[in-house]
BATORBA-498110 format. One record per residue (C-alpha): z, x, y. Coordinates in pm, whole numbers, plus 50000, padded with zeros to 5 digits. Example, Ala and Ser with C-alpha at 12.3 -4.5 7.8 and 13.67 -1.06 7.14 Angstrom:
2
<rec><pz>50780</pz><px>51230</px><py>49550</py></rec>
<rec><pz>50714</pz><px>51367</px><py>49894</py></rec>
end
This chain:
350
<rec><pz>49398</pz><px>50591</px><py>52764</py></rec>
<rec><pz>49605</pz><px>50866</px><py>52591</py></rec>
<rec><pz>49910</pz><px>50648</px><py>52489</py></rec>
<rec><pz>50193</pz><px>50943</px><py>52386</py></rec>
<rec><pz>50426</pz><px>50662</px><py>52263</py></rec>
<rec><pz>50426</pz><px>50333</px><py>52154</py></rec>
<rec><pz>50367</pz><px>50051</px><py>52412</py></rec>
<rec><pz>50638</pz><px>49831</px><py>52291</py></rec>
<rec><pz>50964</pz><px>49933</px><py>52081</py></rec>
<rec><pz>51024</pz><px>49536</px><py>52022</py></rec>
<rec><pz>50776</pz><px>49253</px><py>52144</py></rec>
<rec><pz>50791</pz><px>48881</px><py>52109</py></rec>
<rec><pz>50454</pz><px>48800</px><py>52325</py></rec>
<rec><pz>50085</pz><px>48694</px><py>52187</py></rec>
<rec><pz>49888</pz><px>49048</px><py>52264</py></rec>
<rec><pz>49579</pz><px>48967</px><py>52334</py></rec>
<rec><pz>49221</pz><px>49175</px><py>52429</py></rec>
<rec><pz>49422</pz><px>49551</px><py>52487</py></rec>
<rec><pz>49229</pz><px>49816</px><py>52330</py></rec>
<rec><pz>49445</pz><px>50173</px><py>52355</py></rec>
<rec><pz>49220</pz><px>50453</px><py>52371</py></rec>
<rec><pz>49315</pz><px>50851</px><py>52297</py></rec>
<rec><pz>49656</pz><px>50766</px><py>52089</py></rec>
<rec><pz>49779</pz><px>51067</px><py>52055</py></rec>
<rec><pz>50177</pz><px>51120</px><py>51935</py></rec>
<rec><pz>50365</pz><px>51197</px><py>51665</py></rec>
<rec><pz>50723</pz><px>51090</px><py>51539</py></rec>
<rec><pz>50920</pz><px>51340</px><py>51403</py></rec>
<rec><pz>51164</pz><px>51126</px><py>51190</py></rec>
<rec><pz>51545</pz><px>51169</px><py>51132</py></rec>
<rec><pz>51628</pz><px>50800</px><py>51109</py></rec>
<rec><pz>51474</pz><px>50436</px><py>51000</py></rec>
<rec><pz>51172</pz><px>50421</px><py>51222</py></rec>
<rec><pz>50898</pz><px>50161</px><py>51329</py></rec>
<rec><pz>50586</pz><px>50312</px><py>51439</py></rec>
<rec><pz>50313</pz><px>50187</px><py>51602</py></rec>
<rec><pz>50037</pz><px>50217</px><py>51911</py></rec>
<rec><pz>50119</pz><px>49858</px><py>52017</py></rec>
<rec><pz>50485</pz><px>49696</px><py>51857</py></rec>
<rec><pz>50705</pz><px>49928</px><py>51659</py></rec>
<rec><pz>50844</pz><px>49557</px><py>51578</py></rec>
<rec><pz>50667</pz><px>49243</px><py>51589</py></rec>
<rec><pz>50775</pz><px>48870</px><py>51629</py></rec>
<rec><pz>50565</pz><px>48667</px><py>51822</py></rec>
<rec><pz>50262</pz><px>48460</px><py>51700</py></rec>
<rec><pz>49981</pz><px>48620</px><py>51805</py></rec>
<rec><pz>49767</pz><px>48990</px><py>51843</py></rec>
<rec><pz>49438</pz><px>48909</px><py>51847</py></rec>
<rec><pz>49100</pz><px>49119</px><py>51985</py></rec>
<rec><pz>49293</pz><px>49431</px><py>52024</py></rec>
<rec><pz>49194</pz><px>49793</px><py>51948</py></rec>
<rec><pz>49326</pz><px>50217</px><py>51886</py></rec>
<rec><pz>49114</pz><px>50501</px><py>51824</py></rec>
<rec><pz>49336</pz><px>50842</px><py>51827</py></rec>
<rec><pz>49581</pz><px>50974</px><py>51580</py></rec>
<rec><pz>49952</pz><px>50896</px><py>51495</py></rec>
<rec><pz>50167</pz><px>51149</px><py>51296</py></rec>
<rec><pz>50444</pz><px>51151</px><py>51124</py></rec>
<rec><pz>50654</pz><px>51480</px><py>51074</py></rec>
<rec><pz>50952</pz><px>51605</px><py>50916</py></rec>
<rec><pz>51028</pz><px>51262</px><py>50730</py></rec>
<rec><pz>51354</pz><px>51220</px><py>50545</py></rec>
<rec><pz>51337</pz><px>51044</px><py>50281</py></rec>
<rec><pz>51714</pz><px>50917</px><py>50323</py></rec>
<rec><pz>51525</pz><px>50639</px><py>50579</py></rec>
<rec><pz>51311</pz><px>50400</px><py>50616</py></rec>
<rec><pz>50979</pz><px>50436</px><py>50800</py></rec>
<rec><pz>50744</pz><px>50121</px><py>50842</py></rec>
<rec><pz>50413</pz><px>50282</px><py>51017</py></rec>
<rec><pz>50034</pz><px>50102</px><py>51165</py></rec>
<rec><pz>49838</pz><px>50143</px><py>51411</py></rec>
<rec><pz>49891</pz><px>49776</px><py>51551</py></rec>
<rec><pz>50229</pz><px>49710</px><py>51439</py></rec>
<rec><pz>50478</pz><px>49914</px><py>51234</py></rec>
<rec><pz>50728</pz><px>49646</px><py>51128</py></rec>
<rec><pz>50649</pz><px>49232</px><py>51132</py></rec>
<rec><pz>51033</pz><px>49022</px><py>51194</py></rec>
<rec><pz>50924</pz><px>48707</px><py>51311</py></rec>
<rec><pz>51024</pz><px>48353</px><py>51250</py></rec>
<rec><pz>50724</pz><px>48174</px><py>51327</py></rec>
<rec><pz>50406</pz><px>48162</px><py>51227</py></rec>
<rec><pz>50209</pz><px>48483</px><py>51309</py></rec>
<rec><pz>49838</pz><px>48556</px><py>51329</py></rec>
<rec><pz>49707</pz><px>48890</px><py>51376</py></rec>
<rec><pz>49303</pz><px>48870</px><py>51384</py></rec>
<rec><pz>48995</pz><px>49027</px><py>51531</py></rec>
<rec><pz>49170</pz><px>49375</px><py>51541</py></rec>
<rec><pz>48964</pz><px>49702</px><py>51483</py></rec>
<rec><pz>49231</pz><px>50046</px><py>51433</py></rec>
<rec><pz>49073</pz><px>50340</px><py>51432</py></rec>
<rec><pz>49369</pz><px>50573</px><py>51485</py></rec>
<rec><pz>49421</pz><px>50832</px><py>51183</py></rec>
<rec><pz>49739</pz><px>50809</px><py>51040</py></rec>
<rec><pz>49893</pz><px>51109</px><py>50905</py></rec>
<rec><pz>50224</pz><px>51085</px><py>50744</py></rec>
<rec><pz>50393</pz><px>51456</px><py>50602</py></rec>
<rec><pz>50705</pz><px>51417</px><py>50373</py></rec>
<rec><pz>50943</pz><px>51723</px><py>50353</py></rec>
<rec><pz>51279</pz><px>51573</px><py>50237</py></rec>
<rec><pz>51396</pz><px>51421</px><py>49904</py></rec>
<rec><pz>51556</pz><px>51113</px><py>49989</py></rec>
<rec><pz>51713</pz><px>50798</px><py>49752</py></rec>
<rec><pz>51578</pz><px>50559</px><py>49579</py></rec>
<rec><pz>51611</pz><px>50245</px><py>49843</py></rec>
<rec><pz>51394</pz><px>50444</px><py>50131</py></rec>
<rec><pz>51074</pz><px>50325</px><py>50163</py></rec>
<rec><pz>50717</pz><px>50524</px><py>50367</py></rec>
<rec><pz>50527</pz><px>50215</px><py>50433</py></rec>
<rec><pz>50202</pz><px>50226</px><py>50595</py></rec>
<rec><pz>49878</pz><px>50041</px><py>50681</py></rec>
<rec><pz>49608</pz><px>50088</px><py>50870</py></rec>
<rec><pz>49656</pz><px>49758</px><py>51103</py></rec>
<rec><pz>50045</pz><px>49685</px><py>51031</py></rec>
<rec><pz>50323</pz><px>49862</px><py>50795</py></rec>
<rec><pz>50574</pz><px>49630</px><py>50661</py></rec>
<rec><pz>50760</pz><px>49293</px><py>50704</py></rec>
<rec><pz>51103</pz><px>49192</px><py>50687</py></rec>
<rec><pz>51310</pz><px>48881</px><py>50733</py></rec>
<rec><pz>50998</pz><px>48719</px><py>50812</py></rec>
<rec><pz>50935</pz><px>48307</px><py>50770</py></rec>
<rec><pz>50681</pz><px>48089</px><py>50777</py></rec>
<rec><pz>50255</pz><px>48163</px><py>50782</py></rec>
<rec><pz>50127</pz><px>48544</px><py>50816</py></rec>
<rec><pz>49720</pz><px>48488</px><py>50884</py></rec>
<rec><pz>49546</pz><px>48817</px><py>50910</py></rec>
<rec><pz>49161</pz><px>48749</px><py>50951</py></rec>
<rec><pz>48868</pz><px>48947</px><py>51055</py></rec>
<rec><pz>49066</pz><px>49266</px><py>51127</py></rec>
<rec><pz>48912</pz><px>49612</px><py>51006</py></rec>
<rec><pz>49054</pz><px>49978</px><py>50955</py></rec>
<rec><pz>48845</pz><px>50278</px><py>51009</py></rec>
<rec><pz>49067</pz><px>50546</px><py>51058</py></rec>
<rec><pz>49152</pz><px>50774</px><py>50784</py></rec>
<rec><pz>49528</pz><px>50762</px><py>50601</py></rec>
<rec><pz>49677</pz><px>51086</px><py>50491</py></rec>
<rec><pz>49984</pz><px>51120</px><py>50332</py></rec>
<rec><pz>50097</pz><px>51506</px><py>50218</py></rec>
<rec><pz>50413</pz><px>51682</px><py>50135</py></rec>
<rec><pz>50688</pz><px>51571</px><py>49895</py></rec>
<rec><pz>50755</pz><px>51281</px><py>49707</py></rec>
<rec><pz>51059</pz><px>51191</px><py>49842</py></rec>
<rec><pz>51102</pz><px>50790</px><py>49750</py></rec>
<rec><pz>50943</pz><px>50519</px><py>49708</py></rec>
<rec><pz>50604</pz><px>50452</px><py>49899</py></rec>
<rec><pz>50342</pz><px>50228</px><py>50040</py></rec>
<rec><pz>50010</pz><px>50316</px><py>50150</py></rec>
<rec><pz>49717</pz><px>50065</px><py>50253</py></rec>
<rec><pz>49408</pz><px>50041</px><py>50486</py></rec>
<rec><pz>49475</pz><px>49710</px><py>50611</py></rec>
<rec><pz>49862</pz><px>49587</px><py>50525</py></rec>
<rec><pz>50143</pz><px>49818</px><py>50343</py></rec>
<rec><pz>50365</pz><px>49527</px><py>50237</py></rec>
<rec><pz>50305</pz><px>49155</px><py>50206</py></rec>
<rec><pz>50635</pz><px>48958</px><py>50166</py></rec>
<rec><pz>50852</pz><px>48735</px><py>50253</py></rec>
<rec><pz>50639</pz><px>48473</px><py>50468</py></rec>
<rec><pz>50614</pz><px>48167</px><py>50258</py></rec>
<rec><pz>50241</pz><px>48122</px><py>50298</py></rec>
<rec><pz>49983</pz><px>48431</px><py>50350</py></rec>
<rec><pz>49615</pz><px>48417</px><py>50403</py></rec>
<rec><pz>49418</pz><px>48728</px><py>50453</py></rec>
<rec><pz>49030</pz><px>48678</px><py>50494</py></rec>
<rec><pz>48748</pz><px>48894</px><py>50580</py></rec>
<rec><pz>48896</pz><px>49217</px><py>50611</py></rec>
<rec><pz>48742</pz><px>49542</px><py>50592</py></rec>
<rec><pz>48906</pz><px>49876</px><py>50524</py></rec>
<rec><pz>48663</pz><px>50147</px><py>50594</py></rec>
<rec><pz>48902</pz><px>50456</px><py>50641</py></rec>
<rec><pz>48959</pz><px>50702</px><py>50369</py></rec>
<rec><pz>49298</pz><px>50728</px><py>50193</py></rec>
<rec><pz>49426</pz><px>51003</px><py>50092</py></rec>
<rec><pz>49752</pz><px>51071</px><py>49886</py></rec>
<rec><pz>49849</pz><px>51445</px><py>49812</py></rec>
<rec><pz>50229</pz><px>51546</px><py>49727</py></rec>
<rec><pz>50386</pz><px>51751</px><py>49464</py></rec>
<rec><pz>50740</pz><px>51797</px><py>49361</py></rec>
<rec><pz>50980</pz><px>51741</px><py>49096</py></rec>
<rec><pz>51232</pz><px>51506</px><py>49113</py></rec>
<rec><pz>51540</pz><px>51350</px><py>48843</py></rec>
<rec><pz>51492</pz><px>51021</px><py>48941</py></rec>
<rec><pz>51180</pz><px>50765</px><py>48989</py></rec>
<rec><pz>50968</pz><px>50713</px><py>49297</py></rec>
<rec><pz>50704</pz><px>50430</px><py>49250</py></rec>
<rec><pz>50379</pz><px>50439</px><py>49471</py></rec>
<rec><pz>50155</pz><px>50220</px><py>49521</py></rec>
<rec><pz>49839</pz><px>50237</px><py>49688</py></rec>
<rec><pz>49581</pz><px>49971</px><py>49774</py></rec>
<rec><pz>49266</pz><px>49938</px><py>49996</py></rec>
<rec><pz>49321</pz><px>49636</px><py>50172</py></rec>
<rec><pz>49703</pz><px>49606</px><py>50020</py></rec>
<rec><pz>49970</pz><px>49818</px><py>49881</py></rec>
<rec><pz>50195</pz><px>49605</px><py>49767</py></rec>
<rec><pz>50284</pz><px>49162</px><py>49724</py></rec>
<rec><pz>50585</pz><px>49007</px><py>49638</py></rec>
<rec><pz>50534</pz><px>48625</px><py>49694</py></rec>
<rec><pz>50730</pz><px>48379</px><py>49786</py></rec>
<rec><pz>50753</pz><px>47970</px><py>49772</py></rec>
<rec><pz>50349</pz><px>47954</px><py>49867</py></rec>
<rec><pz>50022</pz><px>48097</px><py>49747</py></rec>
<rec><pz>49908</pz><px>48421</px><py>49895</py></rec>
<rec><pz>49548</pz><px>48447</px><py>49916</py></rec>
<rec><pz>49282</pz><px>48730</px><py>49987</py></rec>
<rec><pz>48967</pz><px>48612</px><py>50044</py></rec>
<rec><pz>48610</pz><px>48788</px><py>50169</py></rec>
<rec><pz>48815</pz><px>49150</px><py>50153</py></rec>
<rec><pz>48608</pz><px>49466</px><py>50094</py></rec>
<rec><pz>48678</pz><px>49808</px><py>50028</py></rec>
<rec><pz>48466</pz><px>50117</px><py>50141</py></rec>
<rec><pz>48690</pz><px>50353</px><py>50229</py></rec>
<rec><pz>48723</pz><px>50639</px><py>49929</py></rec>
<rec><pz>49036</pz><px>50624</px><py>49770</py></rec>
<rec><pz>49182</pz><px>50959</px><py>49649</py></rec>
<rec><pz>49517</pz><px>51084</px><py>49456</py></rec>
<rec><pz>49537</pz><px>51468</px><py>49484</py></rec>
<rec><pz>49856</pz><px>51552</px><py>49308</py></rec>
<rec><pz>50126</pz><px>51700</px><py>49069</py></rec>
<rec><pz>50446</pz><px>51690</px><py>48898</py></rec>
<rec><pz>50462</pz><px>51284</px><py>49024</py></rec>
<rec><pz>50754</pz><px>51123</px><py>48801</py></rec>
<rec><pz>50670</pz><px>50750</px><py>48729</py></rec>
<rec><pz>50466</pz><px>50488</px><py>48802</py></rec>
<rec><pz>50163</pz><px>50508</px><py>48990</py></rec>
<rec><pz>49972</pz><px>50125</px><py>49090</py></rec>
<rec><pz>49660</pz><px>50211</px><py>49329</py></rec>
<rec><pz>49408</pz><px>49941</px><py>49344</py></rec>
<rec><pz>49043</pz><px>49908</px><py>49561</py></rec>
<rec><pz>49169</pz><px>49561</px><py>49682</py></rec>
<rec><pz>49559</pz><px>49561</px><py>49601</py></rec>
<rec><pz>49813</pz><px>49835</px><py>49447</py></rec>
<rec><pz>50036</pz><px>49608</px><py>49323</py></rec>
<rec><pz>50169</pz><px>49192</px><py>49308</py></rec>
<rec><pz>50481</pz><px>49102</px><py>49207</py></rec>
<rec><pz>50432</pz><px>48704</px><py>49162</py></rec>
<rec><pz>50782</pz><px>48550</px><py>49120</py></rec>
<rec><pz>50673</pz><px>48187</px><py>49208</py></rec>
<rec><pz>50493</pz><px>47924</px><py>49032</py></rec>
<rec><pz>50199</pz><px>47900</px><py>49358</py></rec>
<rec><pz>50126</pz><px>48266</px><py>49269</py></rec>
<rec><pz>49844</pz><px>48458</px><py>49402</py></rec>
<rec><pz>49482</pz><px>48410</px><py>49469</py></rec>
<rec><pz>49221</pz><px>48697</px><py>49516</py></rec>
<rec><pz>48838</pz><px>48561</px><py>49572</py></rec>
<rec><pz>48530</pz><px>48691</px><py>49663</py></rec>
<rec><pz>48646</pz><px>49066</px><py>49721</py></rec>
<rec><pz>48411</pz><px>49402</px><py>49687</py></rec>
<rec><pz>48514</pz><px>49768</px><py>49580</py></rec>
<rec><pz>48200</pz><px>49985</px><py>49688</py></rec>
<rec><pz>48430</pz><px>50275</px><py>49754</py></rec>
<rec><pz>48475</pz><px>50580</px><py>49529</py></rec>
<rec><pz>48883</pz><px>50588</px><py>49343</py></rec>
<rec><pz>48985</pz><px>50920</px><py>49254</py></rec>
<rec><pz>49303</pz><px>50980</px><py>49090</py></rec>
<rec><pz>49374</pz><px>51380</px><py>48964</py></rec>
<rec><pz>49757</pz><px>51475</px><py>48878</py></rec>
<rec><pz>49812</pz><px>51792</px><py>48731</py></rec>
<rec><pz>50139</pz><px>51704</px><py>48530</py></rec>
<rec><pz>50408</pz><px>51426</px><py>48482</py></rec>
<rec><pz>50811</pz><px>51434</px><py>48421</py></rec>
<rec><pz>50886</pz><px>51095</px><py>48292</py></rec>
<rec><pz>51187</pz><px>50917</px><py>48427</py></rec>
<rec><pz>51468</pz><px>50886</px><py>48221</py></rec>
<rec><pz>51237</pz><px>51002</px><py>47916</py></rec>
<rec><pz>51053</pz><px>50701</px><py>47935</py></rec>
<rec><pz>50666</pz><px>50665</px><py>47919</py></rec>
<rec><pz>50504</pz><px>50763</px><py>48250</py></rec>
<rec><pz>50308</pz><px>50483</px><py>48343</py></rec>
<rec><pz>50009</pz><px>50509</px><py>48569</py></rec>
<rec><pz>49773</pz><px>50176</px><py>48652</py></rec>
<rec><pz>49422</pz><px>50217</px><py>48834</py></rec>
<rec><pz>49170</pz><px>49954</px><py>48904</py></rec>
<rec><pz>48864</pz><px>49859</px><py>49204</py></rec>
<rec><pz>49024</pz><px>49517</px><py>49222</py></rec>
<rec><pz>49414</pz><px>49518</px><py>49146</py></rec>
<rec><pz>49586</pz><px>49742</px><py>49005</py></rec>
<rec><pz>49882</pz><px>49610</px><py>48868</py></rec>
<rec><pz>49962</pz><px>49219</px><py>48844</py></rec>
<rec><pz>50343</pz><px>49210</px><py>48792</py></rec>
<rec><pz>50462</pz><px>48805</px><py>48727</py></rec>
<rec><pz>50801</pz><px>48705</px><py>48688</py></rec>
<rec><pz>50765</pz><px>48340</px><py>48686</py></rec>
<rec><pz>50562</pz><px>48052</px><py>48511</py></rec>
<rec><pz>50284</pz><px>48189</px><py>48784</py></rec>
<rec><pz>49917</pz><px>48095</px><py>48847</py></rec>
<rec><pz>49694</pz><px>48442</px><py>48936</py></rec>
<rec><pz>49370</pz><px>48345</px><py>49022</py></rec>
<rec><pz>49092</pz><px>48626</px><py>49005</py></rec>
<rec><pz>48710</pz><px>48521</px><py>49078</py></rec>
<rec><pz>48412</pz><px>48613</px><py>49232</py></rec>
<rec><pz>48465</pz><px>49015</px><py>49243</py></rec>
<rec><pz>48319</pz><px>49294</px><py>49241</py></rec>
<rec><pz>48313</pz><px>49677</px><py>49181</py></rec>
<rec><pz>48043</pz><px>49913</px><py>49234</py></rec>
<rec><pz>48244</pz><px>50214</px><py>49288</py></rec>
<rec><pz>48311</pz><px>50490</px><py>49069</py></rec>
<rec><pz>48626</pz><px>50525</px><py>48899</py></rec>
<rec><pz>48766</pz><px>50870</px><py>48775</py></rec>
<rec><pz>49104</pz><px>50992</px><py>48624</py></rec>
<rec><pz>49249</pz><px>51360</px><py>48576</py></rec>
<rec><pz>49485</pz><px>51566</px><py>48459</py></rec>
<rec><pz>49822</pz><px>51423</px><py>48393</py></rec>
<rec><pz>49933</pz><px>51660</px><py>48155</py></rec>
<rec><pz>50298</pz><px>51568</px><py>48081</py></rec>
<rec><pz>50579</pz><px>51834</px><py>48125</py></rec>
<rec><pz>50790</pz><px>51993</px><py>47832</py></rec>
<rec><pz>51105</pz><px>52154</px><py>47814</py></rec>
<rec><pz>51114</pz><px>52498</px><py>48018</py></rec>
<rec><pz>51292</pz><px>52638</px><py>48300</py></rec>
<rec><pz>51011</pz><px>52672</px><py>48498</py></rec>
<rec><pz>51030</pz><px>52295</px><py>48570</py></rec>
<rec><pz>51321</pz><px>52357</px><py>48792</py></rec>
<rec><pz>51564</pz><px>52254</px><py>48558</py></rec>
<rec><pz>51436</pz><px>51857</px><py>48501</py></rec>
<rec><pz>51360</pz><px>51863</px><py>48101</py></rec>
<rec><pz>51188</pz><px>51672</px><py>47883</py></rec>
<rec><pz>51158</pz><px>51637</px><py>47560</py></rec>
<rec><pz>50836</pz><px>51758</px><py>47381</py></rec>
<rec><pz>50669</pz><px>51433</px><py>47246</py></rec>
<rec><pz>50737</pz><px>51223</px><py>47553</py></rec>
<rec><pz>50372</pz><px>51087</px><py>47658</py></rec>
<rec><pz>50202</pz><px>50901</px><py>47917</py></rec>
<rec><pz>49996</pz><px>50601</px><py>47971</py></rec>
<rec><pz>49664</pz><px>50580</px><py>48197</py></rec>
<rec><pz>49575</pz><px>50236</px><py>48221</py></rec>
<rec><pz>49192</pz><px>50241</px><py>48416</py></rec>
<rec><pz>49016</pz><px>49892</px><py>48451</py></rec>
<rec><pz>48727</pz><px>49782</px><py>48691</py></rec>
<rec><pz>48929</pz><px>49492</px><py>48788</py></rec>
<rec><pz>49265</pz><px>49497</px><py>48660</py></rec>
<rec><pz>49445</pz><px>49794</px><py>48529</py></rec>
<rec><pz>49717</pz><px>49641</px><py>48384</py></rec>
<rec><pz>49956</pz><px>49280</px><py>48335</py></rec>
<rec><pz>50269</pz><px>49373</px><py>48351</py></rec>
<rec><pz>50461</pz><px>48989</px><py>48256</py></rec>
<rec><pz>50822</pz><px>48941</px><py>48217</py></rec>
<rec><pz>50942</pz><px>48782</px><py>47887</py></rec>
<rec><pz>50964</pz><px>48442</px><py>47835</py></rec>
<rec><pz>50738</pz><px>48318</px><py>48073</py></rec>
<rec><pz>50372</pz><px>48152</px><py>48061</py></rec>
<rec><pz>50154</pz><px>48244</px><py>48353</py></rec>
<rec><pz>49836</pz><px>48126</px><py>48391</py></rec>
<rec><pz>49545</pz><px>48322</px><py>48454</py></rec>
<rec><pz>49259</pz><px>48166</px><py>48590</py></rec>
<rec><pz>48999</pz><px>48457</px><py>48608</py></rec>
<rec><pz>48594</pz><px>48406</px><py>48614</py></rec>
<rec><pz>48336</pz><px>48580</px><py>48782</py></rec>
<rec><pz>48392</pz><px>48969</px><py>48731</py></rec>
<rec><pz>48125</pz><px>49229</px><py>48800</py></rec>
<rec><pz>48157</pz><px>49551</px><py>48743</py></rec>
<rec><pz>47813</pz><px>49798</px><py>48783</py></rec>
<rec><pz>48058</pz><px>50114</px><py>48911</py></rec>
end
């Protein structure tokens, strides 16, 4: 009870039936950081029927770092299979950028781990549910990742995430202007997939936590989905996503754009997935999903020349692209390939 710091910097042991009440702490970041209540990093094989209620903050982040952030585990390095199940978080997670960083910095966060790296063989995550609430404010400062349930699935050669809730609300709310591109991406259960040599499936996921972008002056890209934000499939085993519900409500309101480089700003909304990204002959299999939440898009008025725009121009007929879709928002494919798409079974009623 009342947990000020994490319980373990780096742990290699099966966790098993701890349930941290009262977290209460915040990180106030000058360097790469892994936060947690349990592991700041992970690599052993097991956390299973463990539990947080409390809060976890991050201040003062600098965007010139890295910061991989949940309320189980902040960072996952392990070389054998892992299994996280039959966790509950319901720590709030508040993250608060103040410092424009570069381009290769990353905010990662979910609501039962943040992010993996180096990482081999089978990630399982099963019957695990988020209810505390995800707040990110400040500055856009780099690149980011924000997720009820996982921030960043990579690198493990097979991944199977079933019956997962996320009932926590997610908020997003930052404003500045920047010269360069920061890409977000936002998803219920997922922010963001990259696969690798084996299929990644999400199976019996929901959504009902509220979704909402509260915004300006963001500078390119935005991929926010119900289920997942955004999956980069570079392999030919590809990606799987069955049986998954949206009930939740998706807001999305930006009050103006500065395109990157001049380039179209690009922004990609959907219950489902947002964006599917493949760079391979792929197989993306959709089926058996639903959305009965409301989708709603606003503002995103795009900036023109004028030195109220703290010196970052643009010319007057750049424009912007809002891509809105009950299950998909947008396929983004790389030429010269052939995916395959095997999608059936869509409902939409939202």
């Amino acid at each position: 009870d009342g947990l000020t710091k994490r319980l373990f910097v780096n742990c290699g042991a099966t966790i098993k039936g701890l349930h941290l009440t009262n977290v209460n702490f915040t990180s106030n970041n000058g360097a790469t950081t892994n936060i947690a209540s349990f592991a700041g990093l992970y690599h052993g094989p097991c956390i299973t029927h463990c539990s947080a209620s409390g809060t976890i903050t991050l201040t003062n982040f600098n965007g010139d770092y890295a910061i991989r952030m949940g309320s189980i585990v902040g960072i996952i390095q392990s070389k054998v299979d892992v299994e996280i199940s039959h966790c509950v978080n319901r720590c709030n997670l508040v993250a608060t950028m103040t410092t424009v960083g570069g381009s290769g910095s990353w905010l990662t966060l979910g609501g039962i781990y943040g992010s993996v790296s180096g990482a081999t063989g089978k990630l399982t995550i099963k019957d695990c549910v988020n209810e505390g609430d995800i707040t990110v404010t400040g500055k856009i400062y780099a690149p980011s990742r924000t997720s009820g349930i996982a921030g960043y699935l990579a690198g493990f050669t097979t991944v199977n995430m079933e019956n997962c809730v996320n009932k926590g609300n997610i908020t997003f709310s930052v404003a500045t202007l920047q010269s360069s591109s920061r890409t977000t991406y936002i998803g219920g259960l997922v922010a963001d997939i990259s696969t690798n040599s084996n299929a990644y499936t999400i199976k019996n996921c929901r959504n009902e936590g509220a979704l909402t972008i509260n915004s300006s002056n963001m500078n390119k890209h935005l991929f926010f989905g119900g289920i997942v934000g955004n999956a980069l499939c570079g392999t030919a085993a590809g990606l799987v996503v069955e049986n998954c519900t949206n009930s939740a409500a998706i807001t999305v309101d930006i009050d103006a754009c500065k395109p990157h480089n001049n380039d179209p700003h690009t922004n990609i909304v959907s219950a489902i997935v947002g964006r599917l990204n493949p760079t391979a002959a792929t197989s993306i299999t959709i089926k058996d999903v639903t959305n009965s939440g409301k989708l709603s898009y606003a503002g995103c008025n795009v900036l023109t020349n004028s030195a109220s725009n703290s010196g970052l121009t643009c010319p007057d007929n750049t424009y912007t692209y809002v891509h809105l879709g009950s299950v998909i928002g947008g396929i983004d494919a790389a030429s010269g390939i052939t995916p395959t798409y095997p999608f059936n079974n869509w409902t939409n009623t939202g």
